[in-house]
Structure formats: C-alpha cells, structure tokens
N, C-alpha and C positions, 0 to 999 in steps of 0.2 A: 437674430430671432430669440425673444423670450422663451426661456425655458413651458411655462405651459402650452404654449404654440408646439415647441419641441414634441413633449408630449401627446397633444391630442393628434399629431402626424404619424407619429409612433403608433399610436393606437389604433389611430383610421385605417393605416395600411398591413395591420394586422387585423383588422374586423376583432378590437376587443374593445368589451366593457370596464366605464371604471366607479370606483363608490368611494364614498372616503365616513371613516367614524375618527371623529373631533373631539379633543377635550381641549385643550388647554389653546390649542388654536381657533377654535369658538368658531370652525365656518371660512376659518380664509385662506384654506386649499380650495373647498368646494367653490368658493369666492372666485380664485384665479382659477383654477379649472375653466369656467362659466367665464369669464373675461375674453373666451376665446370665440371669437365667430365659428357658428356650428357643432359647438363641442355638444351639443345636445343627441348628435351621432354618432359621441361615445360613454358620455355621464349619464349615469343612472338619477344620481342623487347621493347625500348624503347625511350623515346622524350626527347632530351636534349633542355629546351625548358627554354633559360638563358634571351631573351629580354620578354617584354609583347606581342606586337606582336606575337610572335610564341605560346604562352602561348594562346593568345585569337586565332587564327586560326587553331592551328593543335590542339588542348585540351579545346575547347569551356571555357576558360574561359569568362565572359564577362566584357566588358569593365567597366560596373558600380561596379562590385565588386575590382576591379584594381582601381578603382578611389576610391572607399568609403572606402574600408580596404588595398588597399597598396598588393603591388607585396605578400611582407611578413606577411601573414597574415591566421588564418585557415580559413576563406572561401575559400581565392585562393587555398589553397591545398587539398581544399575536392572538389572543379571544375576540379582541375589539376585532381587529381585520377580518377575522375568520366570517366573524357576525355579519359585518357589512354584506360582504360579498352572498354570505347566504340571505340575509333582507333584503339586498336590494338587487340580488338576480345577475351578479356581475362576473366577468374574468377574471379582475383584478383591483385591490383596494389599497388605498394607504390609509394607517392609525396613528394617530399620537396623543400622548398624554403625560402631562409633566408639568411642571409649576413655574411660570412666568414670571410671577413677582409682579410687585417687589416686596411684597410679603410671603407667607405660607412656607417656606424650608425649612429644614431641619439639617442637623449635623449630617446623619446620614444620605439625606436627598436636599443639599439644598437649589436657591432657587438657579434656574437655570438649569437645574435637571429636566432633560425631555426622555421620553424612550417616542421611538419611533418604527413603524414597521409596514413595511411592505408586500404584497401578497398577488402574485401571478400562478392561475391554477390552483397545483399544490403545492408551493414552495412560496416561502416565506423569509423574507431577511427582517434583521432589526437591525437599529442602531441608538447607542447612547449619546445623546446630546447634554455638554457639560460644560457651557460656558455662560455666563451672566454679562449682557450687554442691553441690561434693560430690558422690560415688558414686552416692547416694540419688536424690538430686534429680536429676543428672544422666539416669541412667535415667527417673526418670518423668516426667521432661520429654519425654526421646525417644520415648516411649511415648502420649505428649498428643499432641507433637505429630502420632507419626504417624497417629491418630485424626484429628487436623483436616482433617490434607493430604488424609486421603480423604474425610472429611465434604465436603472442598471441589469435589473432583474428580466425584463420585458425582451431587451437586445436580446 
C-alpha cells in the first residue's frame, strides 16, 4: 500500500481533516493526496503558496519572520502550517518550503535544503531536509517525507 493510501486510512478512521501549504513542491502532496479514491472525505484543499506574498496573505505568514529567517526556514513553515489549517478549516496540515534546484542556493541554505512541517491539532513537528538529488527527487522527497512526519504525529 502507497504511503498516501496509508494516509488517507489514517485519517478516515480518525474522522480528521487534512490541508497542505506548498512551496517549493508546487502542488504534488496535494497532487498524491487526491491520487487517492475518496480522499475528498478527508482533504480540504490546498495553497500553492510559491512567492512570499501569497505565503503572507493567504497563510498569515508574517513579514518579520520572511525577513528574519528567510522564505526557507522552520519558522516560515510552522506559520505556513498554522495558516493552512486555519484557511482551509482543517485537523491537520503539512508545509514545505525549500529550494529544489538546481539553481537558487546559497552557502548558508543551499540547494536541497527543504524545511518541512507537520501539524495535528496543536502540535507541530518539523524537519530539515538536506540532501541534493536533483529537482525531481528533491521535491518528492519533501513530499515523502512530509507524509511521514504526519503519519508519525497523527498515530
């Protein structure tokens, strides 16, 4: 069984909602999520929310935390989380946001940095994703994992 199958069983047999806010995966949790017959009896929806502007207006992040820790960063993805779940009416969310490649890194963040985060309720995990295996891979990594983090937090 696919891990988003895994998931949306998870969730139907707890009666929860889930929402996802996208950056750098541009759509392709909400993508698998939705790959799933019936998942529409636990997904809300989702915010592909790829500039800051849309990050700070549909997903309250705030501008000081985009100025002080950067697009890519777990504050902005524990705000992005936070956001979803309060726009789209949900249980539980997954966020990410991080640089793909194969351009856009830097020394301090380069490419293949994701942060990732998860959100059940009130509780919130993150995690840093830090390896470069391409564009591709990169995304569906952050996409896996942030399937896991909430597979983990929901149990």
């Amino acid at each position: 069984m696919k891990l988003e199958e895994k998931i949306g069983e998870l969730l139907k047999s707890k009666n929860l909602s889930l929402s996802t806010a996208e950056s750098c995966t541009g759509g392709s949790i909400a993508a698998l999520v939705t790959s799933v017959p019936g998942s529409s009896e636990y997904f809300n929806g989702g915010i592909v929310a790829y500039s800051n502007e849309v990050k700070m207006s549909l997903l309250h992040v705030s501008a000081e935390t985009l100025e002080k820790y950067g697009a890519v960063s777990r504050e902005t993805v524990i705000e992005m989380v936070k956001g979803a779940m309060k726009a789209l009416k949900t249980d539980c969310a997954v966020a990410t946001s991080g640089i793909a490649g194969p351009g856009g890194g830097t020394a301090e963040k380069p490419v293949g940095t994701v942060w990732i985060a998860a959100a059940y309720k009130n509780e919130i995990c993150t995690m840093k994703q830090e390896t470069d295996r391409g564009r591709e891979m990169n995304v569906e990594r952050a996409g896996n994992n942030a399937l896991l983090l909430l597979r983990k937090l929901v149990k």
